[in-house]
N, C-alpha and C positions, 0 to 999 in steps of 0.2 A: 147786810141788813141788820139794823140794829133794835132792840127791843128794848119796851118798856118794864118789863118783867122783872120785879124784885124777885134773887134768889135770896131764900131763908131757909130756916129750919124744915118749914112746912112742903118746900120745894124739895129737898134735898130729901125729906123723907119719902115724897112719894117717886123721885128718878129711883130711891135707892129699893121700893116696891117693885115698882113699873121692871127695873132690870133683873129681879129675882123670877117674876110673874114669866118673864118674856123668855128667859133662859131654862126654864124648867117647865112650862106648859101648864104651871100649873097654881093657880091661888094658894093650893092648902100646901103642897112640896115648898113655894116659896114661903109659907109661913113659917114652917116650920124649918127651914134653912134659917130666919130672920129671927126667931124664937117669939113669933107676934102671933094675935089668932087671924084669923081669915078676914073676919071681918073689918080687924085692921089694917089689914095689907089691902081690902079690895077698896076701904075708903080713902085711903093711902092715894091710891091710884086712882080714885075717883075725882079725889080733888086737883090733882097734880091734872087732868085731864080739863077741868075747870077754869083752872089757874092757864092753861096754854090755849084751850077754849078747841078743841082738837079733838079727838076720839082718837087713843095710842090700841088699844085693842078692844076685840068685838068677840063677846059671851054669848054661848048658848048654853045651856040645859049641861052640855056634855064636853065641849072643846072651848079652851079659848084662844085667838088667834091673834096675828100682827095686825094692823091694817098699816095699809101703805107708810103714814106717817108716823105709825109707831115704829116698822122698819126704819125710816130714818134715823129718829131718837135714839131708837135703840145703840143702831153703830155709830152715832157720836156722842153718847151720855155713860156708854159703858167703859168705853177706854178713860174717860175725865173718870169715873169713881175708883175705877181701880188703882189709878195715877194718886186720888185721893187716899187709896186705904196705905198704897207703900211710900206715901209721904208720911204717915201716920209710923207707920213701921219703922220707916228709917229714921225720924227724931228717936223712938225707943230705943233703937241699937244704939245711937249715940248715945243716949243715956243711963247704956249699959243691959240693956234686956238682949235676952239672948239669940245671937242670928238664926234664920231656918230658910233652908232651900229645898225645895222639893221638885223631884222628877220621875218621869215616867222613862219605863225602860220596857224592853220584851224581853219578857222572864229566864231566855234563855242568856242574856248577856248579864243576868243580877250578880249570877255568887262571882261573877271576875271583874265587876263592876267595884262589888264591897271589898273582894280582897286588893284589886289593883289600887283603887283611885280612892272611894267611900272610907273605907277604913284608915288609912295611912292620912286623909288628909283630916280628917277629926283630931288623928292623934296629933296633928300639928296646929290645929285650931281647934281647941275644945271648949272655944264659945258660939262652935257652929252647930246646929243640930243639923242634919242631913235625914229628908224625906224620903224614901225608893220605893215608887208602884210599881211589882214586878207585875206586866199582861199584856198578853198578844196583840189586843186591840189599838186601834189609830185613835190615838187622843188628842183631843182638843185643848192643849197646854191653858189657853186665856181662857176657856168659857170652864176648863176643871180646875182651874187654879194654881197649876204647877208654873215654877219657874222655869222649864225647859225641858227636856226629854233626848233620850238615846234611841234613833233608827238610822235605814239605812240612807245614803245621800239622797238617794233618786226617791224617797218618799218625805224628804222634809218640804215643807212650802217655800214657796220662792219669798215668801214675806218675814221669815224668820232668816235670823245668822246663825249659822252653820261652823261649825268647828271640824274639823277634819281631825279624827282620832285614830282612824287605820287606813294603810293603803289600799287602792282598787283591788277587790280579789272576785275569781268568777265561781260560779253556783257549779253543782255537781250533782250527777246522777249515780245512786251509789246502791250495789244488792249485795246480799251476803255468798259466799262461796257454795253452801248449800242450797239457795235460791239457784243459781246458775247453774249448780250442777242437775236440777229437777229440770228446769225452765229453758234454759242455754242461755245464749249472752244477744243482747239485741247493738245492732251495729249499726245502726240510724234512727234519727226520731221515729220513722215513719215503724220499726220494728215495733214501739211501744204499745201498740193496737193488738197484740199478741200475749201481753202480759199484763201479769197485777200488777197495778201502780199504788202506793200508799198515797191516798188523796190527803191534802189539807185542807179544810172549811177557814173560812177568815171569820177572827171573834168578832171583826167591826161589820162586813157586810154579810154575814152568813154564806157567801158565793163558798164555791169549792175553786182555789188556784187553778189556773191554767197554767203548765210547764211551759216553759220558755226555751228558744233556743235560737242560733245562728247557723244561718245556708251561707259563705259567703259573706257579703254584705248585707243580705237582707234576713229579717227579724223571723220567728217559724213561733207558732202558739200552737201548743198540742193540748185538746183536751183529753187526758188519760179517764180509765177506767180501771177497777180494782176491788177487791173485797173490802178492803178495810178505809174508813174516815179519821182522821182526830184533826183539833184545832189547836195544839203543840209541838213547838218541835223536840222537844224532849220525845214526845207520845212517838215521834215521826221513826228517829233516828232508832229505837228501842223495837219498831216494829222492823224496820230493817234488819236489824241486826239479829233479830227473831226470825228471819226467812220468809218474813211474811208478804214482801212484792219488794220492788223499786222503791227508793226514796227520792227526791228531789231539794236539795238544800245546798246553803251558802257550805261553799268548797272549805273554811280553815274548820268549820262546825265539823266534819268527817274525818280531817286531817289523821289526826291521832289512830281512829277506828280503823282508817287504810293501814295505816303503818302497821298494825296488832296484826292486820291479816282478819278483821271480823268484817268489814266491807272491802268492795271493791269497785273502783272506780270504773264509770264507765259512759261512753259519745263524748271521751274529753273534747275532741274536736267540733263539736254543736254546742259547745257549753258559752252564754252570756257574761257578762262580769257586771259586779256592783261596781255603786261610786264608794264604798267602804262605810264604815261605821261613822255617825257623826254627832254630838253633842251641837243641839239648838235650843233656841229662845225667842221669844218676843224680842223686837229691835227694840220696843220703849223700855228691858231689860238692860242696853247695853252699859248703861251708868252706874248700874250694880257693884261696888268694889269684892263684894262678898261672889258674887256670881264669874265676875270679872278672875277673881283670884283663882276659884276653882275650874273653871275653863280652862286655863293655864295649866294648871295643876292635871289637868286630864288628860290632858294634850299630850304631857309627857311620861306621863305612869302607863297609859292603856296600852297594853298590847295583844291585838284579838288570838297572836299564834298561842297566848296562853291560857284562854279560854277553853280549849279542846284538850290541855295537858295531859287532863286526867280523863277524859269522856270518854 
């Protein structure tokens, strides 16, 4: 269906309102993301709503929300601007302004992220800048801006491309040799009802993890219990090693601690395995020569057994 609808300055300024408003919940947040006052941003949107003759969202007092067809708009005017800002970007690079990629990672892959990959590929392209959010949390790469992030397989979107940077490895349950000698050694999930477990809280949904594990073929969720919480795995491993319960974590993250003899492995045989580490992005990403190049480049430097070398 085709419209009559001249795009102009006037249009383009209030999609580019309207998707500040809609993504941040809020008039004054998207003001001040846009560096406009409010009341420009909300006439912004006022018109742009005039101009389509539609109502994109509905204010009260205290919240303002989507309505129906501003959901729509929304997911089809926001991929067209951003498509607009890295058109914009990419004539600069060609004209020599300086490239920048940025990514999200969980804090515990950053210092092998910078020494393997981050580091060494700067020194080979030092008209790239390189961005690294180190945190736990599940980020929303297109709506925070980044060009792509590091987790595990089984947590990227089926809508992004995936780069495979480590092979499959499984999770581990892992206590210190002073812990088992207080406590003793539990020999099946179902033993864990018996002991402190170091819980994880998740940064993105505040839940506390549920342990995972394998009967067989079939999948086993244990909800543990324990004295102590953190939402690190740094915090995780540290309490482990501290005698302080049970840990639960990706198996190369201990590797090293087994070997010293400060953990000790244990229900290898109930233990799950990831799809491994992987570098993703937005598909409307994939024509990136800069993104393109460093994808490549990761693919071959990372390697997670060196992540734990020193842990």
């Amino acid at each position: 269906m085709t419209s009559n609808l001249t795009i102009g300055p006037r249009q383009l300024k209030g999609a580019k309102a309207f998707v500040a408003v809609a993504t941040t919940g809020s008039f004054r947040t998207a003001a001040d993301r846009l560096g406009l006052s409010v009341s420009a941003v909300s006439q912004a949107v006022r018109e742009l709503e005039a101009d389509l003759k539609v109502a994109l969202l509905t204010r009260t007092t205290r919240s303002t929300a989507l309505t129906t067809a501003g959901r729509s708009f929304l997911s089809e005017v926001e991929p067209v601007l951003k498509g607009l800002s890295e058109a914009f970007a990419a004539v600069q690079v060609n004209a020599g302004a300086a490239q920048r990629l940025a990514f999200t990672t969980p804090s515990v892959l950053a210092p092998l992220l910078i020494d393997a990959v981050v580091g060494p590929f700067c020194a080979e392209h030092p008209d790239v800048e390189i961005e690294l959010s180190a945190n736990d949390r599940m980020v929303d790469v297109v709506r925070d801006g980044f060009d792509g992030g590091f987790r595990l397989g089984e947590l990227v979107a089926l809508d992004m491309v995936a780069v495979r940077l480590s092979p499959p490895f499984p999770f581990a349950v892992v206590a210190s040799p002073a812990y088992l000698a207080r406590h003793g050694t539990p020999v099946h999930p179902r033993d864990l009802a018996d002991h402190r477990c170091i819980r994880v809280r998740s940064a993105s949904s505040g839940e506390i993890y549920r342990w995972e594990f394998v009967q067989g073929d079939r999948p086993l969720s244990v909800s543990v219990s324990g004295g102590m919480v953190v939402d690190m795995t740094e915090a995780n491993l540290a309490a482990a090693r501290a005698g302080l319960g049970l840990a639960y974590s990706a198996a190369p993250l201990v590797a090293a601690a087994i070997g010293r003899g400060e953990l000790i492995s244990l229900l290898e045989d109930s233990m799950p395995s990831s799809d491994g580490v992987h570098l993703y992005y937005p598909r409307h990403r994939q024509g990136s020569p800069t993104l393109k190049a460093f994808a490549g480049f990761a693919r071959n430097r990372f390697k997670l057994t060196d992540a734990v070398a020193s842990s």
